[in-house]
Structure formats: structure tokens, C-alpha cells
N, C-alpha and C positions, 0 to 999 in steps of 0.2 A: 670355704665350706658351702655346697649348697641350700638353694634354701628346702627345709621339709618342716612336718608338723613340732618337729623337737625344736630348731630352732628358733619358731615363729614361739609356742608358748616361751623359752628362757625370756626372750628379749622383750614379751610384752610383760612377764609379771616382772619383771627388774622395769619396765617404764608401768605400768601403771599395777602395784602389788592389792590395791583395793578391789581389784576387779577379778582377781583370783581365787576360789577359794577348792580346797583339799580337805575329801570328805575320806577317811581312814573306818570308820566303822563301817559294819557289813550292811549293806544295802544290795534288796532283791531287785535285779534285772525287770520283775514283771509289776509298772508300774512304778513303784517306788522312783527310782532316778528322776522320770519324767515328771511325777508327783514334786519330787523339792525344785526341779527348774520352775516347775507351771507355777508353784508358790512366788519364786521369784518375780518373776514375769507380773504380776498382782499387785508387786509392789513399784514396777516400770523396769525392776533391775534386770538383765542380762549378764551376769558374770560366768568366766570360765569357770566351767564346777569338774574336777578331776576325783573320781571314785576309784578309789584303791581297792578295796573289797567286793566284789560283785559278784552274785548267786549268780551263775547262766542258767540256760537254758536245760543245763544237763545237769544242773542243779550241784553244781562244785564249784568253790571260788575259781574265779578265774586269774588266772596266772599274769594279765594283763588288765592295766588300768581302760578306764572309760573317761573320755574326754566329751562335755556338752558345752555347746555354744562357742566353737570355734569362729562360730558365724554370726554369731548372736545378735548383732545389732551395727549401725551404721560405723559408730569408734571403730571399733575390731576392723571391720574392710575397711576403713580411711588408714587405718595405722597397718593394716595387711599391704598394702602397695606403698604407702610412705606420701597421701594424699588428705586433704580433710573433710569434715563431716561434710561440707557444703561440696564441694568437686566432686567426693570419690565415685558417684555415678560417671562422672563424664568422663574423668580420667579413667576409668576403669572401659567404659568403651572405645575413645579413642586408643587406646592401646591393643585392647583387642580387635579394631578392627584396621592399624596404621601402624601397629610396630608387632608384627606376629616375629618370632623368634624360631625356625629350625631346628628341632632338635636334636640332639646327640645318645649316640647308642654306647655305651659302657659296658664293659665283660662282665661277666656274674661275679667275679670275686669285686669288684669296685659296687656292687649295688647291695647294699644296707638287706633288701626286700629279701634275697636269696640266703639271707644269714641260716632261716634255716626252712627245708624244704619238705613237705609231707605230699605223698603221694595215695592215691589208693584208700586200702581198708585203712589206712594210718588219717584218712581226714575227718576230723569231727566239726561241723563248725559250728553245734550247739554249745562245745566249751568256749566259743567267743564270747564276750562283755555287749551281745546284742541283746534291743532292747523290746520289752512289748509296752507300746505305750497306751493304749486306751483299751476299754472295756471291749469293745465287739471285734477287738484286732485278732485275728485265728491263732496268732500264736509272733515270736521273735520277727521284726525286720532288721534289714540293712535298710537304712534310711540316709547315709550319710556318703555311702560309698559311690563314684564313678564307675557308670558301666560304660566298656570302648570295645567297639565292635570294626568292622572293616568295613568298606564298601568294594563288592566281589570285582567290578572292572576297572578303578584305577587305583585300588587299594591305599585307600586314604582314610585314614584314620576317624572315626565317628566318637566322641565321650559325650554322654547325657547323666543326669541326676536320676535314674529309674530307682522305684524301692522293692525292692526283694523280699517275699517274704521266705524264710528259710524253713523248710517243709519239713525237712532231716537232716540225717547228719553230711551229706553229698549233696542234695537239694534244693534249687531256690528257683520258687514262681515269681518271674518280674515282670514288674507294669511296664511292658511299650506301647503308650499308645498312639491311638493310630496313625497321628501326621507327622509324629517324631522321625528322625532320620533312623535312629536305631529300628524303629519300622519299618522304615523302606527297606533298611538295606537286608532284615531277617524277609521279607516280601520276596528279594530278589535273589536270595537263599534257596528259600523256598520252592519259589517257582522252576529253580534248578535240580530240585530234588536234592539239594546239597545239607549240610550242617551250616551252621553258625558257629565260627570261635568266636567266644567270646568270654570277659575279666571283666569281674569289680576290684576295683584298688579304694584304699580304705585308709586316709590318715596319712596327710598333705599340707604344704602351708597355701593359708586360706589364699594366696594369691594364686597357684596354682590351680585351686580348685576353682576360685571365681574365673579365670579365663578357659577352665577345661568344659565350664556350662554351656559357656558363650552362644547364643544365639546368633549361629552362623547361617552363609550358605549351603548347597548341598552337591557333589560332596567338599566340603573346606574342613582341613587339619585345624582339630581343635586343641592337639598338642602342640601346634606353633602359637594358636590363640593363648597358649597357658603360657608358654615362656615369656609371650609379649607382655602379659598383665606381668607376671613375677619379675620381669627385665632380665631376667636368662635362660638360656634355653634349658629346657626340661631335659632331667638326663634316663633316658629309657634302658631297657634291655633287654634283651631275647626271650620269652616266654620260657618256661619248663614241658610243659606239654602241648602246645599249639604248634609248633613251628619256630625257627631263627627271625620268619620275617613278621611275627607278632609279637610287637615291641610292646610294653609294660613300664610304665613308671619306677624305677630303681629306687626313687627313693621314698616311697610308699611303706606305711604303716606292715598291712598287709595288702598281697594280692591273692586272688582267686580266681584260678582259672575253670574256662569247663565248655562246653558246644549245649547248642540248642539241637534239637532234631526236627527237620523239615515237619509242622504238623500236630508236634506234641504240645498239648495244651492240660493246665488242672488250673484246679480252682485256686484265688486269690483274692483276698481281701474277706469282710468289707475289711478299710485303714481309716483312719479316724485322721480327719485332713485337715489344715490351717482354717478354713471356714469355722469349724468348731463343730460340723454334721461329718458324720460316716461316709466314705467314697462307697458304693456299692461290687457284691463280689461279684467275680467276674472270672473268664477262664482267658488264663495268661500262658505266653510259654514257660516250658520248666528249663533251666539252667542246670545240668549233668556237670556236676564239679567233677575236672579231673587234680587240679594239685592246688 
């Protein structure tokens, strides 16, 4: 079985069940979630906290659960790659940067992600379990998802940590900034008068996601960085609306696809940042969700 976000939580709350915990009452998306983690956090604890009931953004339970702190702390990434508290930095780089893995592309019926596919007026992604977490945030982010973009002349694969905020229900203003590779390569878009395709994928096991960050070269496959850390290759698959040759994570939570437009920018932010001060707004490009 590959590895993804389902089978990384069974196998840690069966090795470590104290650090688990399942919250079933209704809790509001706006604030709230991040209010019980931040409480945690005060006491030094980081546990997986899994919300079954969540008010979104369109103000309906959502139909799908909310996962926090996949990442939460050094444990979780020591026992995400099978290394301990003291290594997992180095083993997690050395792997990333000496044992990258090749990925593999998979049909749509073999990829978990396509199980079910909404197109068009059919997309809302205010009924997602995204979150608003601080006072001066405009409104829902994706904070968790990978965004992978291309690089337009040797089409190699780009995935960064950017945070989206989600504007409506098709809409997301993301932060590239400006020395990140997702920058250059919407630069070299640009400068073509071209689009950007480009997907957030959303809900991964954390080894994946720890080697899809990777602080690479430029341009270097960050989906081989991801197979190296997870020790097998990443299984991808065709896009829905981008094209055959824009491959996507299969075995993804959700994905989201959609093109930038050479130019278009709106407003984004402020986000309320790990410093514990407000990042300032700013005009970001907008992300045109197609599926």
C-alpha cells in the first residue's frame, strides 16, 4: 500500500495513541481549531487533533474531517521517515539531497485523488474544512497544501509551501515570493505572455510532504526529493484540466487545479505568521481554479 496521509495517521495512533486526540463536537473553522491547537501548544503539547464537525467557510458542516499537526513537532517527523528526535534533520536531508526517487505516473482509476471529480460551476471550495486562523487574516487559508508549478523549458517539476488565501468559491490569492522558484518560474510565464498551470495538493504523509519542501536547486524535481525522504517513489497522475503532461500527486487528500494569468494580481493578506506579528497585505497573483 502506498504511503499517504491515511496510512501515516493508523500507524502512528496505534504506536503512539496518547498523542492523538478526536474532537466530534461542532467547532467553527474561523478561529476556533487554531484556538484549541494554540491552547495546546501553552502547555508544550503538539498532538494530532482530528475535527469531525467543522462550520466552513460557507458556513455548512463539512462533509470532511480537519487534520492539525500532521507536522507538529520533531516526534511526528522522526517517526514520519522511521528516524529519531536527534537525526531526523539529517536523515531527512541526506535523503533529500542523495537518494531522490523517480516518480511513477498511474491511470486515474488507480489514483485514490480522482475518486471524485468536480469541474466548473460544480466547484466550491468554501465548503472545504479550511481554516481562518488569526484576527487581521481577510478571510480562509490553505496553509497546509503544496503548490507545483512547472518550469516552461525543461518542464521539471517545482512544489513549494505557498499559503492561499481563498477569495471565493473558484479563487485563491497565493504568496510567491519573490526568490522562491514558484516565482521565477510564474516570471518566466509571464514574460511569455503565457498562463501558469498550476495545483495545490492537500493531505499527504508528512514524509512526502517533508521532501516535496525540500530546499533545492533550480530547476531540480521536488517529486523525486519526495520519494527520496518517503523511500518510494511518489505515484502521480495526469491532471483533469491542465494537460496529460501535468502530473499531480495520486495519492492526495485533495487536489486543486487552475492557471495563473500573465499579470493578474489582488490583494492578500495581512496572515498572522509564526513570529506571532501580522505578515503585511500585499497584491499576490490569483489562482483561477479550473477542477
Amino acid at each position: 500500500m502506498p504511503k499517504d496521509l491515511r496510512t501515516f495517521l493508523s500507524a502512528y495512533e496505534k504506536a503512539h495513541p496518547e498523542d492523538v486526540i478526536r474532537i466530534e463536537k461542532k467547532i467553527d473553522s474561523v478561529y476556533e481549531c487554531t484556538a484549541i491547537a494554540r491552547h495546546f501548544e501553552t502547555l508544550n503539547k503538539f498532538p494530532l487533533i482530528l475535527f469531525y464537525d467543522v462550520l466552513t467557510a460557507s458556513r455548512e458542516k463539512s462533509v470532511f474531517p480537519c487534520v492539525i499537526n500532521v507536522l507538529g513537532d520533531r516526534r511526528k517527523l522522526a517517526y514520519a521517515i522511521d528516524s529519531t528526535f536527534e537525526d531526523v534533520a539529517i536523515e531527512w536531508r541526506r535523503r533529500a539531497d542523495e537518494s531522490r526517487i523517480p516518480p511513477v505516473v498511474v491511470s486515474k482509476e488507480e489514483a485514490p485523488c480522482k475518486e471524485r471529480v468536480l469541474l466548473g460551476e460544480k466547484i466550491n471550495l468554501l465548503k472545504l474544512p479550511m481554516l481562518k486562523h488569526h484576527e487581521m487574516d481577510p478571510g480562509h487559508y490553505i496553509t497546509a497544501g503544496m503548490f507545483t508549478c512547472y518550469e516552461p523549458d525543461t518542464h521539471i517539476d517545482n512544489t513549494g509551501l505557498h499559503r492561499g488565501f481563498v477569495a471565493g468559491p473558484r479563487e485563491i490569492r497565493c504568496l510567491l515570493t519573490p526568490f522562491t522558484h514558484g516565482a521565477y518560474n510564474l516570471k518566466k510565464h509571464e514574460e511569455r505572455g503565457l498562463p501558469m498551470k498550476v495545483a495545490y495538493w492537500v493531505g499527504h504523509h508528512p514524509a512526502v510532504l517533508m521532501g516535496a519542501q525540500t530546499r533545492m536547486g533550480y530547476p531540480e524535481s521536488h517529486y523525486a526529493a519526495a520519494g527520496g525522504v518517503a523511500q518510494e517513489a511518489l505515484r502521480l497522475v495526469p491532471s483533469e484540466t491542465l494537460g496529460d503532461d501535468f502530473l499531480v500527486p495520486a495519492d492526495a487528500e485533495f487536489v486543486i487545479e487552475g492557471i495563473i494569468q500573465p499579470g493578474r494580481r489582488d490583494l492578500e493578506g495581512p496572515f498572522g505568521e509564526y513570529t506571532r506579528y501580522s505578515g503585511p497585505q500585499q497584491m499576490s497573483p490569483v489562482f483561477e481554479v479550473t477542477a
